[in-house]
Structures are given as C-alpha cells and as structure tokens.
CHARMM internal coordinates of N, CA and C (Angstrom, degrees):
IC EDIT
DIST 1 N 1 CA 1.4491
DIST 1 CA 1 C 1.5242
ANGL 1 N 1 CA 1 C 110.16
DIST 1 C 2 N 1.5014
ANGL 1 CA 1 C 2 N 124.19
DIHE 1 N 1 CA 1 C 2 N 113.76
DIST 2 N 2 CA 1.4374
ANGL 1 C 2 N 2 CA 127.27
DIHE 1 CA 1 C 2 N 2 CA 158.13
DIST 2 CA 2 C 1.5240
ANGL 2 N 2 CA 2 C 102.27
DIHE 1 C 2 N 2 CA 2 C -38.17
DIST 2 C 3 N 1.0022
ANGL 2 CA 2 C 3 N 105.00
DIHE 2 N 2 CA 2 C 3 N 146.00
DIST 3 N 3 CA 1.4928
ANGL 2 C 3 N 3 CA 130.46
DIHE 2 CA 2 C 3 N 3 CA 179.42
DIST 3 CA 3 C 1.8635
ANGL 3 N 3 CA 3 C 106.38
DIHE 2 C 3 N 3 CA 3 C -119.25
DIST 3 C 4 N 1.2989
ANGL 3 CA 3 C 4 N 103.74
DIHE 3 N 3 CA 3 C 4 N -54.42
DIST 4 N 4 CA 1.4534
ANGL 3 C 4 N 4 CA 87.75
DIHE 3 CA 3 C 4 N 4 CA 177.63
DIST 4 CA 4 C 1.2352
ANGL 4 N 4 CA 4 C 159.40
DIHE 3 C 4 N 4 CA 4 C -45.62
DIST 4 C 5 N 1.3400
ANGL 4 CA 4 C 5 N 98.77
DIHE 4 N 4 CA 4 C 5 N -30.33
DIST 5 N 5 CA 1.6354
ANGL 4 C 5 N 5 CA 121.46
DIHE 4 CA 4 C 5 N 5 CA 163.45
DIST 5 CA 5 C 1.7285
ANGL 5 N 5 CA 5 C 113.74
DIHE 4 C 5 N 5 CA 5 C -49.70
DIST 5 C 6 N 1.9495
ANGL 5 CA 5 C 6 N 105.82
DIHE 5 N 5 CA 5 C 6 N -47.71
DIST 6 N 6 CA 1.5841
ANGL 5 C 6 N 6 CA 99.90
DIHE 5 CA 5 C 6 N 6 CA -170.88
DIST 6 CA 6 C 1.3456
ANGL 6 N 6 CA 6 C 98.61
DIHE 5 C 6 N 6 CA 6 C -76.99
DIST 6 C 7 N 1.5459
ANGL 6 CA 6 C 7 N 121.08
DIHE 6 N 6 CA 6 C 7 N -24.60
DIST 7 N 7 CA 1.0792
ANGL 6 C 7 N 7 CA 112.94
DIHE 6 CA 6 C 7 N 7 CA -174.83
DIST 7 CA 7 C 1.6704
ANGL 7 N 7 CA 7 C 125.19
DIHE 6 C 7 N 7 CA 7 C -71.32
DIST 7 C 8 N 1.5208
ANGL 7 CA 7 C 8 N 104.66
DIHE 7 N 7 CA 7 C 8 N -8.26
DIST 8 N 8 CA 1.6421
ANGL 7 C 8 N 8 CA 116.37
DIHE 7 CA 7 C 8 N 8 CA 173.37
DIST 8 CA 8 C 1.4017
ANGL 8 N 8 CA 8 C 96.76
DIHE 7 C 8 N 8 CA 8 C -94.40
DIST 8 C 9 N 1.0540
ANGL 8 CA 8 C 9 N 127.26
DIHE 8 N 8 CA 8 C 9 N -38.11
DIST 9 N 9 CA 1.5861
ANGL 8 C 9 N 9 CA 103.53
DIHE 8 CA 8 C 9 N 9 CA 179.74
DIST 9 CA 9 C 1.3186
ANGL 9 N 9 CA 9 C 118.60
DIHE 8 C 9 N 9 CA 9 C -89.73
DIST 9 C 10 N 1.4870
ANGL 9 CA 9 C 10 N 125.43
DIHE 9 N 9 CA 9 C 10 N -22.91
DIST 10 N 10 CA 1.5159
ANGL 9 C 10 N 10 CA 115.38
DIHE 9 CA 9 C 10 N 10 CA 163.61
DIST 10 CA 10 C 2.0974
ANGL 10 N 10 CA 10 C 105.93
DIHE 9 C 10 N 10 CA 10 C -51.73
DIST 10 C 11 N 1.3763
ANGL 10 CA 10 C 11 N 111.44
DIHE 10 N 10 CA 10 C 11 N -40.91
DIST 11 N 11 CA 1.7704
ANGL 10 C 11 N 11 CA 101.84
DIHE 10 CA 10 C 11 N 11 CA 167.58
DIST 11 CA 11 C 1.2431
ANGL 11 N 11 CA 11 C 135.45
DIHE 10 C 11 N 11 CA 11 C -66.35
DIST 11 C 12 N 1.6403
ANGL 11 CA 11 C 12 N 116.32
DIHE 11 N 11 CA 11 C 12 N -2.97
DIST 12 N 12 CA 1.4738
ANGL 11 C 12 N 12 CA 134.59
DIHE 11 CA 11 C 12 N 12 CA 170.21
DIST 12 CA 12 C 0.9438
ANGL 12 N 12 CA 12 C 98.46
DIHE 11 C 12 N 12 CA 12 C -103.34
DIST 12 C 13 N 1.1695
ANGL 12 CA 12 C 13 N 155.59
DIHE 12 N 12 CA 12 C 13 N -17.60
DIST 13 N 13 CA 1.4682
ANGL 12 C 13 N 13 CA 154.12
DIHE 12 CA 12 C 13 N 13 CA 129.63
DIST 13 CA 13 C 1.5558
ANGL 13 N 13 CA 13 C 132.31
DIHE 12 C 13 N 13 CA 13 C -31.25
DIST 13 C 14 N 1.4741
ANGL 13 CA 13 C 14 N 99.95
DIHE 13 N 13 CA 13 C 14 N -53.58
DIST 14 N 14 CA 1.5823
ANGL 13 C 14 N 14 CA 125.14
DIHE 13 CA 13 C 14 N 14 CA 159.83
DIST 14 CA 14 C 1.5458
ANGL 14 N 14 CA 14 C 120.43
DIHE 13 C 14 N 14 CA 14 C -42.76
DIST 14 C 15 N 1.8609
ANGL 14 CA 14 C 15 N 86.93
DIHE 14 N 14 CA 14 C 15 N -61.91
DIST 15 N 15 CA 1.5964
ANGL 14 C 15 N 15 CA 93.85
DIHE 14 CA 14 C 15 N 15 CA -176.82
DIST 15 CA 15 C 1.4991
ANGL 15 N 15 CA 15 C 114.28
DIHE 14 C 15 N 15 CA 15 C -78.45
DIST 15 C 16 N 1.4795
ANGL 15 CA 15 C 16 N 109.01
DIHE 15 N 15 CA 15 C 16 N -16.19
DIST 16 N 16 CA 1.5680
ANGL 15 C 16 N 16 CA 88.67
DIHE 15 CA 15 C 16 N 16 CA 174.82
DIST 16 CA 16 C 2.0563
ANGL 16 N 16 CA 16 C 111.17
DIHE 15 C 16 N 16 CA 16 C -85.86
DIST 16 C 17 N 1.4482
ANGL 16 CA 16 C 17 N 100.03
DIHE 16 N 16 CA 16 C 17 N -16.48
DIST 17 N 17 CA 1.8403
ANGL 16 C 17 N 17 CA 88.91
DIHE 16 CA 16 C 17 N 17 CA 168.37
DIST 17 CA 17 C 1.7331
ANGL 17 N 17 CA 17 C 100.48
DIHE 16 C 17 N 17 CA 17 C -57.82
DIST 17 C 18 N 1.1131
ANGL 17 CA 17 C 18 N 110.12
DIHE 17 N 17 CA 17 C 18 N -47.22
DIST 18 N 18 CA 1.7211
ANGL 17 C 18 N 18 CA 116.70
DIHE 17 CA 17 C 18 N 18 CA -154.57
DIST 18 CA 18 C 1.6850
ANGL 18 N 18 CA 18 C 87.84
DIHE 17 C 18 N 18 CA 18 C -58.53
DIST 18 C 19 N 1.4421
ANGL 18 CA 18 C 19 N 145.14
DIHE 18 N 18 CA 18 C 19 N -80.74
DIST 19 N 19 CA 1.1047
ANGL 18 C 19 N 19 CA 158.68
DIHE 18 CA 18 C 19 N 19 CA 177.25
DIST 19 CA 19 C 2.0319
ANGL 19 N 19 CA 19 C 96.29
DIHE 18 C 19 N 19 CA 19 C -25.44
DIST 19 C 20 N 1.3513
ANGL 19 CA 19 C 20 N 131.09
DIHE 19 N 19 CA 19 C 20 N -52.35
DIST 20 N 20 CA 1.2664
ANGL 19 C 20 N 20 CA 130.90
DIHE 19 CA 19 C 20 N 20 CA -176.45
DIST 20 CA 20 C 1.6851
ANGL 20 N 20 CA 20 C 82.47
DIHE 19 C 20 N 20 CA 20 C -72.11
DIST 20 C 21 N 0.9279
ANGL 20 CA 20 C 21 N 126.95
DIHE 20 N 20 CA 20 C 21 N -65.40
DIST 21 N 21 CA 1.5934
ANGL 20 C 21 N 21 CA 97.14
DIHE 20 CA 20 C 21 N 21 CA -149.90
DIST 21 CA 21 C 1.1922
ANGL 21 N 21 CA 21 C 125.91
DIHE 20 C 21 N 21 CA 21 C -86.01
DIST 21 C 22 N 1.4216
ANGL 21 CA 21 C 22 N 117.46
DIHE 21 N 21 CA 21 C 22 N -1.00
DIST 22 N 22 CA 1.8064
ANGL 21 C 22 N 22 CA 138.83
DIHE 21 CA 21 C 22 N 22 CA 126.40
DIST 22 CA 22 C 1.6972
ANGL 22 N 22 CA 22 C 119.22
DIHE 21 C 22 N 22 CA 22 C -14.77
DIST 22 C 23 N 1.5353
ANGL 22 CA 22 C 23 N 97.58
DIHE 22 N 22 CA 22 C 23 N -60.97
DIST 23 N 23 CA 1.3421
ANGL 22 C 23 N 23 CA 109.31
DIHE 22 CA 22 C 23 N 23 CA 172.27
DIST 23 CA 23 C 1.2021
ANGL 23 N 23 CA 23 C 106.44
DIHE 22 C 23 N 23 CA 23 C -82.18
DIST 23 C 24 N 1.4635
ANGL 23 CA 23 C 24 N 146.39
DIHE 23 N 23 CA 23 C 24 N -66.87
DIST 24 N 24 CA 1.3150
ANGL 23 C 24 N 24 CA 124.38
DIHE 23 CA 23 C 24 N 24 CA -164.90
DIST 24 CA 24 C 1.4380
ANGL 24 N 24 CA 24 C 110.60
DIHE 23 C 24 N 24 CA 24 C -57.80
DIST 24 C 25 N 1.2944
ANGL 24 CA 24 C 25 N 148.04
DIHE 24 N 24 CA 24 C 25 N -39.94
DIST 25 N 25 CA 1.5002
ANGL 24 C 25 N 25 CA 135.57
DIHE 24 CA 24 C 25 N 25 CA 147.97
DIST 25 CA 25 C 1.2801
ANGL 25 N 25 CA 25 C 119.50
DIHE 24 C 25 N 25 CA 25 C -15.34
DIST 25 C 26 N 1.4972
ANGL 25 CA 25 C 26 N 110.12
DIHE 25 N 25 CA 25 C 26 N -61.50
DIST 26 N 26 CA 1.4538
ANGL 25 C 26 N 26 CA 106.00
DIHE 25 CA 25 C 26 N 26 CA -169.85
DIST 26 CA 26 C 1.9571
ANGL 26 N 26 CA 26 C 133.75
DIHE 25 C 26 N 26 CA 26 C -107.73
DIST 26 C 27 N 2.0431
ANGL 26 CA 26 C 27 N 84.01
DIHE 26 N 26 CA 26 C 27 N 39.23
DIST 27 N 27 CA 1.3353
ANGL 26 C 27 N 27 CA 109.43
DIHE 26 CA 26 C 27 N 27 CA 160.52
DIST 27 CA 27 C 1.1319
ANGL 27 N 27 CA 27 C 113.26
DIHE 26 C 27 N 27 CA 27 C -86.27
DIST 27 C 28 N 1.7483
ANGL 27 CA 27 C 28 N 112.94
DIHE 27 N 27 CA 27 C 28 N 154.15
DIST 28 N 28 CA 1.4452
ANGL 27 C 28 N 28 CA 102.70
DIHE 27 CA 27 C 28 N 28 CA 179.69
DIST 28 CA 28 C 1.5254
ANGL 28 N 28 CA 28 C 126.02
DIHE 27 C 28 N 28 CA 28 C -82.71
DIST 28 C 29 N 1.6045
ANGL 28 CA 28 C 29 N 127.12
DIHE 28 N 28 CA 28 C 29 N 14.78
DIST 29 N 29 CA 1.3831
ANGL 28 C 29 N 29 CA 132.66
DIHE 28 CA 28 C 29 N 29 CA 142.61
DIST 29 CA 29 C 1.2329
ANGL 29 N 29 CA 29 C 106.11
DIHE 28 C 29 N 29 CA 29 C -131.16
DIST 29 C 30 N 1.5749
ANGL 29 CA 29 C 30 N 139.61
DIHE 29 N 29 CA 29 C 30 N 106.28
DIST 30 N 30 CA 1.4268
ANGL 29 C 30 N 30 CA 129.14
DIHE 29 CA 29 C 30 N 30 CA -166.99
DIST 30 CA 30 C 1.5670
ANGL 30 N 30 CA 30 C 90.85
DIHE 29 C 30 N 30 CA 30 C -88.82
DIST 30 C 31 N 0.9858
ANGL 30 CA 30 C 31 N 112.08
DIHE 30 N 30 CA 30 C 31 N 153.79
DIST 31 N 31 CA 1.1358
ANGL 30 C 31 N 31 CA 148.76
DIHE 30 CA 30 C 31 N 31 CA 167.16
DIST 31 CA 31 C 1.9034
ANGL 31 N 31 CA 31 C 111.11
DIHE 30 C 31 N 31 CA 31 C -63.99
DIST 31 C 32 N 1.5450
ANGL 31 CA 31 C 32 N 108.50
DIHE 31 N 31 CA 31 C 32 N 88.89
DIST 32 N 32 CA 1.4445
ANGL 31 C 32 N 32 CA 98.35
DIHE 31 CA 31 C 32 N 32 CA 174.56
DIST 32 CA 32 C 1.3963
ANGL 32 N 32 CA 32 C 135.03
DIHE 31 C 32 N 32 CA 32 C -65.68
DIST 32 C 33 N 1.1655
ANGL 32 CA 32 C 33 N 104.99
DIHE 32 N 32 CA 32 C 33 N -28.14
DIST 33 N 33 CA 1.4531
ANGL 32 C 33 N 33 CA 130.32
DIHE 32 CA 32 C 33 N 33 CA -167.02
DIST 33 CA 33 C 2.2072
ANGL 33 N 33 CA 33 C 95.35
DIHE 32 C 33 N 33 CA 33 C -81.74
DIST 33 C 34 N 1.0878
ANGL 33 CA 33 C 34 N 113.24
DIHE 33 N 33 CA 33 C 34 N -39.13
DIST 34 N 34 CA 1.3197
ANGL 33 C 34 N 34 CA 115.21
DIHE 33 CA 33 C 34 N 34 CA 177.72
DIST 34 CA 34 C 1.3273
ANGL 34 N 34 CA 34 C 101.37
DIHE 33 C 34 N 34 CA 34 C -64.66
DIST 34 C 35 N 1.3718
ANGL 34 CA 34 C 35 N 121.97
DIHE 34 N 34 CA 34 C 35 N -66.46
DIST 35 N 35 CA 1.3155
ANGL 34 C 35 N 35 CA 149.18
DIHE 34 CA 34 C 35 N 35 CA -161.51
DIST 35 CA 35 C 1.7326
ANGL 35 N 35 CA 35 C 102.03
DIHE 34 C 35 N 35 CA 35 C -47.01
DIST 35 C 36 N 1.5535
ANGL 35 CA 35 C 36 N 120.05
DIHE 35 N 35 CA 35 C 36 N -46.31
DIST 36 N 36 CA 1.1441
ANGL 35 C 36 N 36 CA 125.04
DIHE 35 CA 35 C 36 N 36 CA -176.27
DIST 36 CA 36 C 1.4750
ANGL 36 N 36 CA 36 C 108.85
DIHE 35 C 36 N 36 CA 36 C -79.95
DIST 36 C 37 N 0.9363
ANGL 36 CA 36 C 37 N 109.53
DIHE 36 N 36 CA 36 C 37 N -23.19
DIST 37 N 37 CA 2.1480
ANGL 36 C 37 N 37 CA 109.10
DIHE 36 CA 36 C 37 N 37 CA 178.43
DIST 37 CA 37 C 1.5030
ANGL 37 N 37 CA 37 C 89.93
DIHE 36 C 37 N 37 CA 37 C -90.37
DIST 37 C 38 N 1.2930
ANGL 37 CA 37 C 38 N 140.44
DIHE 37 N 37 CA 37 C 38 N -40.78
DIST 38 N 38 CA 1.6810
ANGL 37 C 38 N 38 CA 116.59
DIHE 37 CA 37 C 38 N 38 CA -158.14
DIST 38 CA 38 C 1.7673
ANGL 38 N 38 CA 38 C 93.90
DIHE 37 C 38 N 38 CA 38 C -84.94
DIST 38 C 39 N 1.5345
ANGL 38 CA 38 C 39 N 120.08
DIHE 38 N 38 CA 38 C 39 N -10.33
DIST 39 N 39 CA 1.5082
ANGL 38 C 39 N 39 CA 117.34
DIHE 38 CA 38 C 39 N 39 CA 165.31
DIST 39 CA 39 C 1.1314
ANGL 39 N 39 CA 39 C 115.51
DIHE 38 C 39 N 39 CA 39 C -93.47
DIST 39 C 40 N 1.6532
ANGL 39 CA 39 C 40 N 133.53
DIHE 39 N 39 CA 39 C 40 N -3.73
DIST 40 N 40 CA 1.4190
ANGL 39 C 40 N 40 CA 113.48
DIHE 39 CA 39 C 40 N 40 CA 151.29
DIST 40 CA 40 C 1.4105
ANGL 40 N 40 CA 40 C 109.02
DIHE 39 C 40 N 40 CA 40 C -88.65
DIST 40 C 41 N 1.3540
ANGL 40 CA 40 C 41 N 118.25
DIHE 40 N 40 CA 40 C 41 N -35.90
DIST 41 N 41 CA 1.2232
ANGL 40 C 41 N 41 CA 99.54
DIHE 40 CA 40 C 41 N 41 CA 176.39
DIST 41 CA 41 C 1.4803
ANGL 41 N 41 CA 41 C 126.04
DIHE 40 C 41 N 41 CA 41 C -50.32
DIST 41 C 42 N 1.4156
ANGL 41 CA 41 C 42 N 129.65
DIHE 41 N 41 CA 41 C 42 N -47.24
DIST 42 N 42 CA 1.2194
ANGL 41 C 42 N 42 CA 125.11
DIHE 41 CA 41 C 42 N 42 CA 147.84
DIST 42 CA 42 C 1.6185
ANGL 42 N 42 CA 42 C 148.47
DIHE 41 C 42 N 42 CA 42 C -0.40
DIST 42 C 43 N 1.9932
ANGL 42 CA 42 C 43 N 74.95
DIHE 42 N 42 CA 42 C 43 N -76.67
DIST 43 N 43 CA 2.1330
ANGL 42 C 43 N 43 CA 88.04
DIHE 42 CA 42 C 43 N 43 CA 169.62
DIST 43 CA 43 C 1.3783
ANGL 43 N 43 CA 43 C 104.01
DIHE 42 C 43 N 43 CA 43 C -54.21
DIST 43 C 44 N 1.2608
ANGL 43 CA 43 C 44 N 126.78
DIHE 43 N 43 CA 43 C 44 N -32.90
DIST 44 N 44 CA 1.5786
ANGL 43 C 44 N 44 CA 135.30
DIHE 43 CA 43 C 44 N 44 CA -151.98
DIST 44 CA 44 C 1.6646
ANGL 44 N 44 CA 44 C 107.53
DIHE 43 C 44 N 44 CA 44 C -73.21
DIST 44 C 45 N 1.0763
ANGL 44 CA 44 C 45 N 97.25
DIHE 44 N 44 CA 44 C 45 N -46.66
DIST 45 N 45 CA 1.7325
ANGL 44 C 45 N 45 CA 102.37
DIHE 44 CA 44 C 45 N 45 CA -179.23
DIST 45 CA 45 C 1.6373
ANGL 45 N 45 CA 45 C 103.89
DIHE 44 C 45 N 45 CA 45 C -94.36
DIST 45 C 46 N 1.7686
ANGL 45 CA 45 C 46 N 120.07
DIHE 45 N 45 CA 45 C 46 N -16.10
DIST 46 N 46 CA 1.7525
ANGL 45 C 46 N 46 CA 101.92
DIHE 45 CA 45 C 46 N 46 CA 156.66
DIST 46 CA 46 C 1.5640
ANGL 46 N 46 CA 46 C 106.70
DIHE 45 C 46 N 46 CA 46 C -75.14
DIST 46 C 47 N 0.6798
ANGL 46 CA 46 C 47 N 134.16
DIHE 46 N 46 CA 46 C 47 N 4.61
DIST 47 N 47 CA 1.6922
ANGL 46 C 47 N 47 CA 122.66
DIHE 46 CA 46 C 47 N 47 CA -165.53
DIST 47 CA 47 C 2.0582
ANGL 47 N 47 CA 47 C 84.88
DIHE 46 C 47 N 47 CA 47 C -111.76
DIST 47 C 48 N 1.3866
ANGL 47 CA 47 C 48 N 118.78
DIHE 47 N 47 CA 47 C 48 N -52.82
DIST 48 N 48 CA 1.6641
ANGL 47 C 48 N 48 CA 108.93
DIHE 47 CA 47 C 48 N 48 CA -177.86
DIST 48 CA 48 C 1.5572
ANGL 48 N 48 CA 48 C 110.02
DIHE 47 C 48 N 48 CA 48 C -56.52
DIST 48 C 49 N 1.5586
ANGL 48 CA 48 C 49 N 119.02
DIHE 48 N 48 CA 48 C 49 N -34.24
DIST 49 N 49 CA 1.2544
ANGL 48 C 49 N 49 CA 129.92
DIHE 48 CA 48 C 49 N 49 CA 176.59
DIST 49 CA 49 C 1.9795
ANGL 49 N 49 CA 49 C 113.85
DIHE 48 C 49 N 49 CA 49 C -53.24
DIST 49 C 50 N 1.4585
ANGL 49 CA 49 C 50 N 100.02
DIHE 49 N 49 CA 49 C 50 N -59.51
DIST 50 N 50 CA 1.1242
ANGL 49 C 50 N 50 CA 124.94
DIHE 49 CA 49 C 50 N 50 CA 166.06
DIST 50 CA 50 C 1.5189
ANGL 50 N 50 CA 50 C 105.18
DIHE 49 C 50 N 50 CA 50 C -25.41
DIST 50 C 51 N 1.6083
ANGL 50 CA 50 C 51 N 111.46
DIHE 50 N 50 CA 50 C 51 N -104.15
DIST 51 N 51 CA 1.6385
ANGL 50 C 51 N 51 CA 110.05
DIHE 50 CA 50 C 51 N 51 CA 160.19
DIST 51 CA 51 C 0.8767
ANGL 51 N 51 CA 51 C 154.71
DIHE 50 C 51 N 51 CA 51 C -58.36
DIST 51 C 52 N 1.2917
ANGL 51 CA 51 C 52 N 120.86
DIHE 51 N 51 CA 51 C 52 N 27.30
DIST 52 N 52 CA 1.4789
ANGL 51 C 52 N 52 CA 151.31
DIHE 51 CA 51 C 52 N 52 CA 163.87
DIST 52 CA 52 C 1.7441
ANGL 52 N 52 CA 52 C 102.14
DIHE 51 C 52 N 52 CA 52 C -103.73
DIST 52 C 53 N 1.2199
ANGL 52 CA 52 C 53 N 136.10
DIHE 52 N 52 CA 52 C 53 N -33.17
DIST 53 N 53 CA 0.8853
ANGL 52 C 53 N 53 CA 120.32
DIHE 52 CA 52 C 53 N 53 CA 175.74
DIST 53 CA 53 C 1.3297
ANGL 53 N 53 CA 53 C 112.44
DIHE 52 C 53 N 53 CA 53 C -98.54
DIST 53 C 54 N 1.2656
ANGL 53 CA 53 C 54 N 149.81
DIHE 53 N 53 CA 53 C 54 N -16.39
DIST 54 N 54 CA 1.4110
ANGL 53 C 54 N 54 CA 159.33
DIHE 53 CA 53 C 54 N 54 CA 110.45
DIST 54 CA 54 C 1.5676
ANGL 54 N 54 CA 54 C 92.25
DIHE 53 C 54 N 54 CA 54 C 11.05
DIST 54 C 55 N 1.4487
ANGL 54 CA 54 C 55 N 121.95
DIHE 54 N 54 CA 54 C 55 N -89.96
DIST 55 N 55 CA 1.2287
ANGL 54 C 55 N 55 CA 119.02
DIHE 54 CA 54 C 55 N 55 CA -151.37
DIST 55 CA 55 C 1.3003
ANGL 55 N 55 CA 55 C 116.96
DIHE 54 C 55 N 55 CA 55 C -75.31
END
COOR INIT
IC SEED 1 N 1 CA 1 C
IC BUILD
C-alpha cells in the first residue's frame, strides 16, 4: 500500500487546522474552547504524520 498519498492529505488537513486556528486567534473574542480541540486535533494528525513517515 502507497502511503504517500494519505500522507499528503493527512498535511492538507494539517494545514487547513493551522489556517482555522490562524483565524480563530485573530477574531475579536476567539473562542478558547474551539481553539483547544482544532490544537488537539492538530497534534493528532502531526503525530499520525510522524509514524507514517517512519515506516
């Protein structure tokens, strides 16, 4: 099984949390409670990224 492909879209995935939580920062009351799930969600798919490219 190619791996690279999920592994390019788990990083278009990445970059679009990174781009959302860009914007929720730079609302004028961000949302903490958002802000903290679209940053675990984040670590979550750098860490699948992580060991996916490992193997």
């Amino acid at each position: 099984m190619k791996m690279q492909p999920r592994i390019n879209e788990l990083k278009r995935r990445h970059a679009s949390l990174d781009d959302a939580i860009d914007g929720e920062t730079h609302r004028p009351s961000p949302d903490q409670a958002a802000l903290a799930e679209l940053k675990k969600q984040k670590l979550k798919l750098k860490e699948e990224i992580s060991v996916m490219e490992k193997a």
